[in-house]
C-alpha positions in Angstrom: -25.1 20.0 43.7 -23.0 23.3 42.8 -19.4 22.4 41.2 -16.4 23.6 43.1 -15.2 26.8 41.2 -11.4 25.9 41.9 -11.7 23.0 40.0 -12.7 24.6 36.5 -10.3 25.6 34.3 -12.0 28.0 31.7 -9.9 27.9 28.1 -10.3 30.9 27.0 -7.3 32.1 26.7 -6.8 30.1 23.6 -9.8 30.8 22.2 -10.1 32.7 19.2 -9.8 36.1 19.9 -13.1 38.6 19.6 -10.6 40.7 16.9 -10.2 37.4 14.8 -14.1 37.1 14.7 -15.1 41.2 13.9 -12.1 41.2 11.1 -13.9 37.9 9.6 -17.5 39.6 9.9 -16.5 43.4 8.8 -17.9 44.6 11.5 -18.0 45.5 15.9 -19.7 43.4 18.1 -22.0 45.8 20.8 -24.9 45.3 23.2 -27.9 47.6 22.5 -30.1 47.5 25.5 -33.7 48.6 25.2 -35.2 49.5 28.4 -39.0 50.7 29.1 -41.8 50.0 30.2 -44.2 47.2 28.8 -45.9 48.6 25.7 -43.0 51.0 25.1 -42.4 49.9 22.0 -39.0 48.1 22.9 -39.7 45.0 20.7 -41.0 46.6 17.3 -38.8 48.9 17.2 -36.3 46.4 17.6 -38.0 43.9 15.1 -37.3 47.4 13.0 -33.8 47.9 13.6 -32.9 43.7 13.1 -34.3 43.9 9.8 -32.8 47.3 8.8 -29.3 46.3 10.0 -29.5 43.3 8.4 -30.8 45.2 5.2 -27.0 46.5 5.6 -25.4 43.4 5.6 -24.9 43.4 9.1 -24.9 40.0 11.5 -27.6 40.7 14.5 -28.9 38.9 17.1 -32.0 40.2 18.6 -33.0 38.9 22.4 -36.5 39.9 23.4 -37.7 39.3 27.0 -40.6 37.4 25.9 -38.5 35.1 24.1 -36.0 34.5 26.6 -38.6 33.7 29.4 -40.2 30.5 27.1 -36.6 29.4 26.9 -33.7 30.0 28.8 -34.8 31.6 31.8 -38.4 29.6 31.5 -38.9 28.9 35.0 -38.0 32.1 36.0 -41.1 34.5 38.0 -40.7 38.2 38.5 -40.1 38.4 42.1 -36.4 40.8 42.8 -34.6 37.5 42.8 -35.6 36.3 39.8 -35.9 39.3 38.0 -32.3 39.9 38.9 -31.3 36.2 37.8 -32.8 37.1 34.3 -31.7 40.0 33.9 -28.0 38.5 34.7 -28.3 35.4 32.5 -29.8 37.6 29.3 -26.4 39.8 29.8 -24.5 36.5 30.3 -25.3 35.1 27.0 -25.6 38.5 25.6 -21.6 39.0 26.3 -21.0 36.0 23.8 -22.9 37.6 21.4 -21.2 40.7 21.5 -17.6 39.0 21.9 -18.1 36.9 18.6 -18.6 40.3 16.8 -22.3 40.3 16.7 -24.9 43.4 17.0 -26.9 42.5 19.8 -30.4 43.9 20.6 -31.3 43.2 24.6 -35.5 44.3 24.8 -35.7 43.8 28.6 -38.1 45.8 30.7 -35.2 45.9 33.1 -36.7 48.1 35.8 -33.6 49.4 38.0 -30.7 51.1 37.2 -28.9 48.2 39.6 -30.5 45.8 37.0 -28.7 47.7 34.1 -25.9 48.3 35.8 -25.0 45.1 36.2 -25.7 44.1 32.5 -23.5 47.0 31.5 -20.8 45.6 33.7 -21.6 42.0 32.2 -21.5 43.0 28.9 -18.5 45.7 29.3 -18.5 49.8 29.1 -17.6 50.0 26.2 -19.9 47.6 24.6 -23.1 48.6 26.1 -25.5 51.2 24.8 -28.6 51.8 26.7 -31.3 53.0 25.0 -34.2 54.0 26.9 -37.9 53.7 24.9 -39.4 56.4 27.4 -43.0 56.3 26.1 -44.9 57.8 28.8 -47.1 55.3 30.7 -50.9 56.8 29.8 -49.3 55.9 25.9 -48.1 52.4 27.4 -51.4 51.8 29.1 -53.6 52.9 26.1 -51.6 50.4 23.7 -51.8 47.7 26.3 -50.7 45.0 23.9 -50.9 41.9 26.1 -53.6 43.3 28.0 -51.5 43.4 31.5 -52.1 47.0 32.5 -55.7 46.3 32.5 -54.6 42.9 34.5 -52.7 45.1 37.2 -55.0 48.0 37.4 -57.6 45.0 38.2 -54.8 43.5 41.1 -54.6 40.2 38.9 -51.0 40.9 38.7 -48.8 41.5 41.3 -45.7 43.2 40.6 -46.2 45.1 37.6 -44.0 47.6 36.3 -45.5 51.0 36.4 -48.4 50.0 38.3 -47.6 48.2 41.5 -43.7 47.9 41.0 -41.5 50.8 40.5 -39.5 52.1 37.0 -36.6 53.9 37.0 -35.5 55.7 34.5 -32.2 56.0 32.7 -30.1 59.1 33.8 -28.1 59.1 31.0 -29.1 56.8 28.5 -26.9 57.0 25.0 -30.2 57.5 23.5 -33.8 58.1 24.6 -36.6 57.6 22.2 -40.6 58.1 22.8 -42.5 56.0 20.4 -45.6 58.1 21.1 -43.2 61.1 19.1 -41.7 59.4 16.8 -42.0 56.8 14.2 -40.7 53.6 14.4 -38.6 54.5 11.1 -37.5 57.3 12.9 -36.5 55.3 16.2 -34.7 52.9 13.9 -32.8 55.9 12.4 -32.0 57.6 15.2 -30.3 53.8 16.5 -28.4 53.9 13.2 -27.0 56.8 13.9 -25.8 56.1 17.0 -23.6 52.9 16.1 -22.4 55.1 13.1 -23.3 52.7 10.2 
């Protein structure tokens, strides 16, 4: 049974506020959002960037869409709905990240820009940087990780990004990386440079 909004009575107000939290940790709390397709490279070159921004003494939080399926969202399936519903909790939880000062990493396949639209409006403007893993599919497919292009190409699974379901890309991602170009040192570098560490 769903509770009646009007009777909740959030206290945030006297909550700590995020300033309190970045002063005590040194440093701002942001969302980077990886979008692409599976087999991008979204989570190593996150797994990259957690480990080189915590080489800098920096408090991360990485979020992996993997991860959050066996947990959070587990449950979850991949039809519009649900998708959307994942997509909206990840950015949800995400937003507390962000607000207690942390640098958070978001690896979401996140096919539409309505999807990352409404993260970005979860999360806030100014606190959201999209950056967009655009390794063409035919490197995506070759890679094929998990084995699930193989899987769509077969019709095993339905609704599969860049196969039977639709990707669009960013138009104007704060940063656009192809993994098939460039290292993942590189990638990680490039992500550096764009929070200005």
């Amino acid at each position: 049974m769903l509770q009646d909004i009007d009777n909740l009575y959030p206290i945030t107000d006297r909550m700590l506020p995020r300033s309190a939290k970045e002063d005590l940790l040194g440093q701002r709390g942001v969302m980077i959002w990886m979008t692409g397709l599976s087999g991008s490279g979204k989570s190593t070159v996150a797994l990259a960037l957690e480990r080189e921004l915590h080489r800098r003494g920096r408090l991360v939080r990485l979020l992996d869409g993997d991860n959050v399926r066996t947990g959070i969202n587990r449950g979850l399936g991949f039809s519009p709905e649900d998708r959307t519903e994942n997509i909206r909790r990840i950015a949800e939880v995400g937003r507390l990240f962000v607000d207690t000062g942390i640098i958070t990493i978001a690896c979401f396949v996140s096919p539409t820009r309505e999807l990352r639209e409404m993260a970005r409006q979860i999360v806030g403007e100014t606190d959201f940087l999209e950056v967009y893993i655009s390794t063409p599919l035919e490197e995506c497919e070759r890679r094929d990780v998990k084995g699930l292009y193989a899987r769509a190409r077969r019709g095993e699974v339905k609704d599969f990004t860049g196969i039977s379901a639709p990707f669009e890309a960013p138009e104007h991602p704060a940063l656009s990386l192809d993994t098939s170009r460039l290292s993942v040192e590189e990638s990680v570098a490039e992500i550096v440079r764009l929070l200005q560490l």
